[in-house]
C-alpha positions in Angstrom: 92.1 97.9 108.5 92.5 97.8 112.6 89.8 97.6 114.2 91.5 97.9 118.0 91.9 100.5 120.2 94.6 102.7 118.5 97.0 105.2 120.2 100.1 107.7 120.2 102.4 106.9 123.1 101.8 104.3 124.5 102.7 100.9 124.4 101.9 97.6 126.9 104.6 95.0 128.5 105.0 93.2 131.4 107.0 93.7 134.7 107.5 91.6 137.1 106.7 92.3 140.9 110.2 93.2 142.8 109.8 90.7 145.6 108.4 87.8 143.5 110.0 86.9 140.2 107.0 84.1 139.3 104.6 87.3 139.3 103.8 90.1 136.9 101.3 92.7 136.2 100.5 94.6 132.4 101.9 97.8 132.9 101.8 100.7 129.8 104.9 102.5 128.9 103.9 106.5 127.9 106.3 108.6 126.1 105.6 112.3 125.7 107.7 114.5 123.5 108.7 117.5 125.5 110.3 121.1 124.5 113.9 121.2 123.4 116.2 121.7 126.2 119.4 120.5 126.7 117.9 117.1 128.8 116.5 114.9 126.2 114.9 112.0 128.1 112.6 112.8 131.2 111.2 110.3 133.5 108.6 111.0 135.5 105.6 108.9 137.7 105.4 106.6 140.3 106.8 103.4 138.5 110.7 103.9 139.2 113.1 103.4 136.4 116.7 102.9 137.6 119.5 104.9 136.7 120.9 101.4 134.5 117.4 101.7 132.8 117.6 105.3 132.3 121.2 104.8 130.8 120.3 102.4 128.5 117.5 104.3 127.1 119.9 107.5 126.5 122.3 105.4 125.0 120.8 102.7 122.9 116.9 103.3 122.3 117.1 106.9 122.2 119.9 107.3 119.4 118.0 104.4 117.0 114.9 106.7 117.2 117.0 109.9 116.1 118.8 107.8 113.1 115.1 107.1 112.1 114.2 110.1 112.4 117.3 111.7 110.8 116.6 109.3 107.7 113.3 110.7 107.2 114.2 114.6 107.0 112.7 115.1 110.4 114.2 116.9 113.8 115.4 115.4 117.0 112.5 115.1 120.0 113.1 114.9 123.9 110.6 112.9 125.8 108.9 112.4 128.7 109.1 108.8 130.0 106.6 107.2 132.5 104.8 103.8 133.3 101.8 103.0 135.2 100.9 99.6 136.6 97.6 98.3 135.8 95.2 96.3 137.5 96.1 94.7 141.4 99.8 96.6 141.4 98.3 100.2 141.2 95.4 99.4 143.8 97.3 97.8 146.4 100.6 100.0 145.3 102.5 96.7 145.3 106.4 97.2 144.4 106.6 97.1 140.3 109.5 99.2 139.3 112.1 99.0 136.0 115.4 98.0 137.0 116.0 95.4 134.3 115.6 95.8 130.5 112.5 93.8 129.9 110.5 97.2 129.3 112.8 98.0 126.1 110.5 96.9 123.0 107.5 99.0 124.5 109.5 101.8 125.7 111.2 102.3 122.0 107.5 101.5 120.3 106.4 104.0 122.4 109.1 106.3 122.0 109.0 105.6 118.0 105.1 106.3 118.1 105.4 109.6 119.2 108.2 110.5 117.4 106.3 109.9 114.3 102.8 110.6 115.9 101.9 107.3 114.3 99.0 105.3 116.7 100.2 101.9 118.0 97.5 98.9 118.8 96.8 98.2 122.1 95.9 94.9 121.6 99.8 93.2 122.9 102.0 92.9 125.5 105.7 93.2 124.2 108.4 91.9 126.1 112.3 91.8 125.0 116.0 93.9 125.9 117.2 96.1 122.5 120.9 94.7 122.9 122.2 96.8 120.6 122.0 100.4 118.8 121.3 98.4 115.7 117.9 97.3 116.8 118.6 93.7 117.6 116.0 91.6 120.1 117.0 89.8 122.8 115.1 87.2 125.2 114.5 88.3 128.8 113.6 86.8 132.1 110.2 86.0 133.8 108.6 85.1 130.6 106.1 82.5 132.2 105.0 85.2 134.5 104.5 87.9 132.0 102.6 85.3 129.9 100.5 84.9 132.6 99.7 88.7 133.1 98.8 89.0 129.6 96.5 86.0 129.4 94.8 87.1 132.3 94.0 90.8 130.5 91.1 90.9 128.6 92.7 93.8 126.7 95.8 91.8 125.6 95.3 89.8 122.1 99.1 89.5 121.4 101.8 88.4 123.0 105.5 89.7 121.7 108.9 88.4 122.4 112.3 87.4 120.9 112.7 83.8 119.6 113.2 81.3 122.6 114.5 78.5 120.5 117.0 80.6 119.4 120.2 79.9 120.8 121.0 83.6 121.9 118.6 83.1 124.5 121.0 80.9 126.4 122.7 84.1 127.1 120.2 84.8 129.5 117.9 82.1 130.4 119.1 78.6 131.6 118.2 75.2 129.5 115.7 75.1 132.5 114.2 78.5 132.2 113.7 78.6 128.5 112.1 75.5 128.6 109.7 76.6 130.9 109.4 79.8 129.1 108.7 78.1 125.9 106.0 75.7 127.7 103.8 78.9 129.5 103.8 80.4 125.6 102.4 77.2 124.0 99.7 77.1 127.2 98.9 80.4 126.1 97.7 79.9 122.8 94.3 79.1 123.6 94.0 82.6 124.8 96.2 84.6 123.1 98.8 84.7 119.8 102.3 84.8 119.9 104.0 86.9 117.5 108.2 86.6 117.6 109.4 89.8 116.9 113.9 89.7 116.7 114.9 93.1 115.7 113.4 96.1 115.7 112.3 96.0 112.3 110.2 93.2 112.5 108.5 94.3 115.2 107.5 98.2 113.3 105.9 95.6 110.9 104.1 94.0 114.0 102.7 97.3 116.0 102.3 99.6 113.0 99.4 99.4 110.5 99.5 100.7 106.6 96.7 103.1 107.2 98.1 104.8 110.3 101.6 105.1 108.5 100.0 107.0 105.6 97.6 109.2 107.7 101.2 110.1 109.9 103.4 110.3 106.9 101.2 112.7 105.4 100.4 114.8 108.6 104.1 114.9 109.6 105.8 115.6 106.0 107.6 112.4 105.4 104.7 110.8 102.9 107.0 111.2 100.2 110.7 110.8 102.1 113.2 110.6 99.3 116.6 110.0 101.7 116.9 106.1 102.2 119.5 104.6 104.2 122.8 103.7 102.5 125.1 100.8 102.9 124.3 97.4 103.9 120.4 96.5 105.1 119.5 96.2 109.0 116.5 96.8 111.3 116.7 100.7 111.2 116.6 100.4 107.2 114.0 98.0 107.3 111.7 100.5 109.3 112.6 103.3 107.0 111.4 101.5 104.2 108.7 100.2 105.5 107.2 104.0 106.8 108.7 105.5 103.2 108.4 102.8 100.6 105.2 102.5 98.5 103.1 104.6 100.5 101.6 105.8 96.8 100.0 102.5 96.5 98.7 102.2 100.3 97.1 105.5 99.8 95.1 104.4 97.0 94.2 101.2 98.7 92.7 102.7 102.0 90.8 105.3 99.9 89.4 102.9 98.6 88.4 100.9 101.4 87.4 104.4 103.3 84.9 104.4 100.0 83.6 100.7 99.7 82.6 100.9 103.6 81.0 104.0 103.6 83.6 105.7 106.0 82.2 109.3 105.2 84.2 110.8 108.0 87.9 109.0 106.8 88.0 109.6 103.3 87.4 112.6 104.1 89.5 113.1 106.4 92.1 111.3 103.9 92.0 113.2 101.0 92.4 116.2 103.1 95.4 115.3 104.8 96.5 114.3 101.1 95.7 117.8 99.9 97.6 119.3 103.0 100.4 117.3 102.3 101.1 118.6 98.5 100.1 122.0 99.6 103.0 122.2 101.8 105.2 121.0 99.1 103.8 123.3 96.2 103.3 120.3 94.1 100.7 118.9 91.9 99.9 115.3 92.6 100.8 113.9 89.4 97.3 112.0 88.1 95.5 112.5 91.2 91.7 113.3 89.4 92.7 110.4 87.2 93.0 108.3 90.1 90.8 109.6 91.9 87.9 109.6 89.1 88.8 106.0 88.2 88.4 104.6 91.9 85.1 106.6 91.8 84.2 104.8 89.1 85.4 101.1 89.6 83.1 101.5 93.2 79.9 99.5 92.6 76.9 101.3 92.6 75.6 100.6 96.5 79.4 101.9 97.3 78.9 105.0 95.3 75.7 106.1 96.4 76.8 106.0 99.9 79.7 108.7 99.0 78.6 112.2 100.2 79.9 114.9 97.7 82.3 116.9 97.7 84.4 114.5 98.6 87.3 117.5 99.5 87.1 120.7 100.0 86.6 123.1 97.1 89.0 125.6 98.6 92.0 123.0 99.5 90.9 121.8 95.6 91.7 124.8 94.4 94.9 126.0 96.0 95.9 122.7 94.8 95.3 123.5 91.1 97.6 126.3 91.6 100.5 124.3 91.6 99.5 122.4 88.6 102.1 122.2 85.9 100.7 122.7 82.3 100.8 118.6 81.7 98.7 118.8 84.7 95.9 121.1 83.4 93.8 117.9 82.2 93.9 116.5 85.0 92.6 119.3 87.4 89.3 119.4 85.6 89.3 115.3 85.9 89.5 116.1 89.8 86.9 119.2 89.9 84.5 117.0 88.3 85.9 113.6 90.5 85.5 115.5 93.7 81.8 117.0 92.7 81.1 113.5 91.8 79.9 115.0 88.3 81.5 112.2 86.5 80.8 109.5 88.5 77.1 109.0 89.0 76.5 109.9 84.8 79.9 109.2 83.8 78.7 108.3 79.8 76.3 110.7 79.3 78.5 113.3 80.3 82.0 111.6 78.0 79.5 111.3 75.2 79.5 115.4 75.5 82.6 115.7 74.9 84.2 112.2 73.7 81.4 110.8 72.3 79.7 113.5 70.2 77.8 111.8 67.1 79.4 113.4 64.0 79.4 113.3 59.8 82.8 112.1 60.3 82.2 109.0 62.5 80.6 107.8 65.4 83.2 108.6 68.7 81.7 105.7 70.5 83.1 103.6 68.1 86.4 105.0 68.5 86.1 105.2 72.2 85.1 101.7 71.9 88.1 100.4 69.9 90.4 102.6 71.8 89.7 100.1 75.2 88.9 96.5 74.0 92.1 96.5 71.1 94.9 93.5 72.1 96.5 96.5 73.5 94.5 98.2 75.6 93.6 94.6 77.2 97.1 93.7 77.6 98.1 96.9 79.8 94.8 96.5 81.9 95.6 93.4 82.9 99.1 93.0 83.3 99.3 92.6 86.5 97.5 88.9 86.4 100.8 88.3 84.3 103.3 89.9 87.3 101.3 87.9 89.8 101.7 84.7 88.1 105.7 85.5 87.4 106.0 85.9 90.9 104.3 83.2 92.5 107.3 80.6 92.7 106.6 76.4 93.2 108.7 74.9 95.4 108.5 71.6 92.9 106.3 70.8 89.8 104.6 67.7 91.5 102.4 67.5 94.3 101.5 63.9 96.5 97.5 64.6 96.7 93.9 66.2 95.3 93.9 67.8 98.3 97.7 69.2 98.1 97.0 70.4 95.2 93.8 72.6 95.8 95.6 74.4 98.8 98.5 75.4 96.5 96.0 76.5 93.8 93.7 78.1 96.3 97.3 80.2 98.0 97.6 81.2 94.2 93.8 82.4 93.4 94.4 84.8 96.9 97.9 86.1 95.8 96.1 86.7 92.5 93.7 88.6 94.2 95.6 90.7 95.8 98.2 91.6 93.5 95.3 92.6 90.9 93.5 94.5 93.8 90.8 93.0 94.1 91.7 91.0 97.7 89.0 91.2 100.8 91.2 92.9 103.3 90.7 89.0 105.5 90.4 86.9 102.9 87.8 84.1 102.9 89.3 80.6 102.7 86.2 79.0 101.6 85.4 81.5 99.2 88.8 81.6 97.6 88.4 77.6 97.6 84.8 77.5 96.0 86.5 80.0 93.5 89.6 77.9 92.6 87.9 74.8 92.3 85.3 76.1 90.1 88.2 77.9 87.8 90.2 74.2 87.4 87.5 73.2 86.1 86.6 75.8 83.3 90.2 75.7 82.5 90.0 71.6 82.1 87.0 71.3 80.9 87.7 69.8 77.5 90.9 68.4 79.2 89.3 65.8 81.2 88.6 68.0 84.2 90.0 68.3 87.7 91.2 64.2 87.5 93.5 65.2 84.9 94.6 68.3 86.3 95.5 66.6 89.3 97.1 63.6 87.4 99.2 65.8 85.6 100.1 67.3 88.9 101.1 64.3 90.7 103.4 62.8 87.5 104.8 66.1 86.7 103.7 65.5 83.1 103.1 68.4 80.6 105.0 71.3 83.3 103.2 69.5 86.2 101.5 72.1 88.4 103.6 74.8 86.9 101.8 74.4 83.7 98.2 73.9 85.8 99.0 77.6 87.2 99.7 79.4 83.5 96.5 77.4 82.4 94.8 79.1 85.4 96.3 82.6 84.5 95.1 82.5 81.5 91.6 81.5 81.8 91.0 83.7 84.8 92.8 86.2 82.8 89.8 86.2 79.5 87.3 86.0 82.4 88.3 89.0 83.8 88.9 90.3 80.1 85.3 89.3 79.0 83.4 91.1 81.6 85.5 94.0 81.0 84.4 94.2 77.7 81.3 93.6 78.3 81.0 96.5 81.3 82.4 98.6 78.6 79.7 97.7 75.9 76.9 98.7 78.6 78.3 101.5 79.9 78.3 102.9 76.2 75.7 102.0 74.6 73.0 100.9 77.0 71.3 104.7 76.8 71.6 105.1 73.3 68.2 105.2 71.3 67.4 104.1 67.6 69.5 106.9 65.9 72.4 106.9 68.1 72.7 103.1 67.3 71.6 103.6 64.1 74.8 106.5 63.5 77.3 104.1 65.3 76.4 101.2 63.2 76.8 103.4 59.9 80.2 105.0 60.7 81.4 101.3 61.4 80.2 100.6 58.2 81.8 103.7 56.9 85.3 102.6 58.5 85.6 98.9 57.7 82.9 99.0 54.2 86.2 98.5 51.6 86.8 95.1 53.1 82.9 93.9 53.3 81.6 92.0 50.3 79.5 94.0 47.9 76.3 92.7 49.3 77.0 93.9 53.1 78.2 97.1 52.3 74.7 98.3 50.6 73.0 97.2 53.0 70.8 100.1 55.1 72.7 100.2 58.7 69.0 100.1 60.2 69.5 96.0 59.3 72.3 95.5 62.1 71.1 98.3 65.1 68.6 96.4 66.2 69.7 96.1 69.5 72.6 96.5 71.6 74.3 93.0 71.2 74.4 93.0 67.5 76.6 96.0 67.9 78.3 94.4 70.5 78.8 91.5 68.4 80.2 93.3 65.0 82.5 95.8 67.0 84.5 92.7 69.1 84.6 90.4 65.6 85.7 93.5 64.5 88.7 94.0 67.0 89.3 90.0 67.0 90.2 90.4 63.0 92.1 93.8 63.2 94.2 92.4 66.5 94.5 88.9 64.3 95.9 91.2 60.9 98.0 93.2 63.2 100.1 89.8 65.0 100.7 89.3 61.1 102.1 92.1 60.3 103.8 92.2 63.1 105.9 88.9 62.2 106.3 89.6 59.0 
């Protein structure tokens, strides 16, 4: 998540001083919105913009704002436009005024972050002319100079512009100029990072972070946009998906990172905007205790006993549940309990209430049991190990090096990661390395180890590396299986005392007796509940023999 100065507004670029084109200062771009009245753009302040300037942001950065905005069910917005010259220019009121269109990429980011109330980082100077009502990127003059500014600003992290080496930028700069241009940017890089934004859509990627697009969607009612742009793709469609498209998902994934870091004050505030959101809809969040019980949950224990509960309002909670549908009525209680934290600090104790109730007619544990570890069950879980592998493509089967080969295979134990969820938000290259090269080798360990991985690598034999990366999969795949079963064995069955273990063990005998030789069945269950990992150790044979019987039957 950002950790920089965020805000609504505003936006930083460079402008050159009027009477010396090799010098520039960091100026910030504001944009207000303003009542409706029949003038929609407003410029105001002591940086002058001229009237070409002023044109060009009525008639080509102010209509791409209102298509966006059209696209996502929300109203037109006039604005108040102003800049102010930081640093030397503002003291000494030296001549910085707007009379090119270098300004054009901050004025529309800040126009854009208004608009949408979503905050922008503060951490880049952006510098580039919007050339068309389509959102394309052009290069400007005075790059070197701008550069400059921005290196010299403590503030400044980023540096944005079009692609130099493009050859649209002879349009404007000579061989000469983009040369130098190019040069002063590769200086830079010592101080700060270029970032080459093209179109306008790139650059909403750039400025715009996942957790501040979620917080605005759901504050300014377009969370859940359903109108997406027809016809052929461009930079305004490419910002409307990105603000509309899987926001579902990023909620999930900040709350949970609101949760793991102990941000009392953002999941909170989260979850209420959430709330708000559906409120104004009249809508049920479809599985929203579920989710929010099972992130609860997954939290590990120093995570969860940071959480302060309720977690939400009882009274937004509440008018919620009014909207619930009747297939939603399960679910409510799953949240009242979820946002009380009921289930989550003694989540068995309180299933084996209700799920788990010893009975004549079986042991619900069992069941329960069955019910998560079956071929089934395991296969659902983890399917998305499966999707990340079918979507991590090799450019070729073979590769020249060891050391080749460990950097592809460490890419693919990150993109694994992160497509099963379980990513550090900046993931660490030497853990991720560690983790890879200790997963080769479980996975070739009767193979010949890591040589012959690689040698089959570098001849292509066998699939080459393709066939190294299902290997992978699969082992990291029964890892990830084998600790889940495990977890699931603790969690139910590491309070029970001698007659709970000694009533499970009997309804498994009970249920599978038929098929046990003579001898086993008249035996006194008391023989096999010793302890917890007997159990454990009849219930997954158990499920290994009954998944086996069912493949049969299934090719038969």
């Amino acid at each position: 998540m950002a950790g920089d100065t965020q805000v609504i507004g505003r936006a930083k670029t460079a402008l050159v001083f009027r009477d010396d084109n090799r010098r520039a200062v960091v100026s910030v771009i504001i944009v207000r919105s303003r009542r409706p009245g029949r003038r929609r753009l407003r410029f105001v302040g002591t940086v002058e913009f001229s009237k070409s300037v002023q044109n060009h942001i009525k008639k080509v950065i102010l209509p791409i704002i209102d298509r966006i905005l059209r696209h996502l069910r929300l109203p037109e917005k006039n604005f108040e436009v102003s800049a102010v010259n930081l640093g030397a220019a503002s003291v000494l009121d030296i001549g910085v005024g707007l009379s090119g269109f270098s300004a054009d990429v901050a004025v529309f980011v800040a126009a854009l972050s208004e608009a949408l109330q979503i905050p922008a980082s503060e951490d880049f100077v952006a510098t580039g002319h919007i050339a068309s009502i389509e959102g394309d990127i052009r290069a400007v003059k005075g790059i070197p100079a701008k550069v400059e500014a921005a290196k010299n600003d403590s503030s400044v992290k980023r540096f944005m512009c079009p692609d130099l080496e493009k050859d649209e930028s002879l349009k404007v700069l000579s061989p000469n100029e983009r040369d130098r241009s190019i040069d002063a940017i590769m200086a830079a890089r010592e101080f700060i990072r270029t970032s080459v934004v093209n179109d306008i859509g790139q650059l909403a990627r750039q400025v715009f972070t996942e957790e501040n697009i979620v917080l605005a969607g759901l504050r300014e009612g377009y969370f859940h946009a359903e109108k997406k742009p027809n016809g052929r793709g461009g930079p305004i469609q490419e910002i409307v998906h990105f603000l509309i498209d899987d926001n579902e998902r990023r909620f999930w994934d900040i709350l949970e990172y609101y949760f793991f870091k102990g941000h009392l004050e953002k999941y909170n505030a989260l979850l209420d905007c959430f709330v708000r959101f559906f409120l104004v809809q009249q809508v049920y969040p479809r599985r929203f205790g579920a989710g929010l019980y099972q992130m609860l949950r997954s939290l590990p224990s120093v995570a969860r006993s940071q959480i302060d509960f309720p977690v939400l309002d009882k009274g937004l909670c509440n008018k919620l549940i009014s909207f619930a549908a009747e297939g939603d009525y399960d679910d409510t209680r799953i949240l009242l309990n979820a946002v009380d934290g009921k289930p989550i600090e003694d989540a068995w104790s309180i299933d084996r209430q209700s799920e788990f109730t010893l009975s004549d007619s079986g042991c619900a544990v069992f069941d329960r049991i069955l019910s998560l570890i079956n071929e089934q069950a395991l296969s659902q879980k983890f399917r998305a190990i499966d999707s990340a592998r079918a979507c991590f493509i090799l450019e070729s089967l073979r590769i020249q090096s060891y050391e080749e080969l460990i950097n592809t295979l460490q890419a693919y134990y990150i993109h694994l990661q992160r497509h099963t969820g379980s990513s550090p938000e900046v993931p660490d290259m030497g853990d991720a390395r560690s983790e890879i090269i200790k997963l080769l080798k479980r996975t070739f360990y009767d193979k010949g180890g890591d040589k012959a991985a690689f040698l089959q690598a570098r001849d292509g034999t066998q699939g080459g590396v393709r066939s190294i990366l299902d290997m992978l999969t699969e082992q990291y795949k029964a890892d990830k299986q084998d600790a889940y079963i495990t977890r699931v064995f603790k969690d139910a069955t590491a309070d029970m005392d001698w007659e709970e273990r000694v009533a499970c063990i009997r309804a498994i005998m009970n249920k599978i007796g038929p098929s046990l030789p003579q001898e086993l069945r008249n035996q006194p269950p008391e023989r096999f509940a010793r302890s917890e990992e007997t159990i454990e150790t009849i219930i997954r044979t158990y499920v290994r023999c009954s998944d086996k019987f069912n493949q049969v039957l299934g090719r038969i």
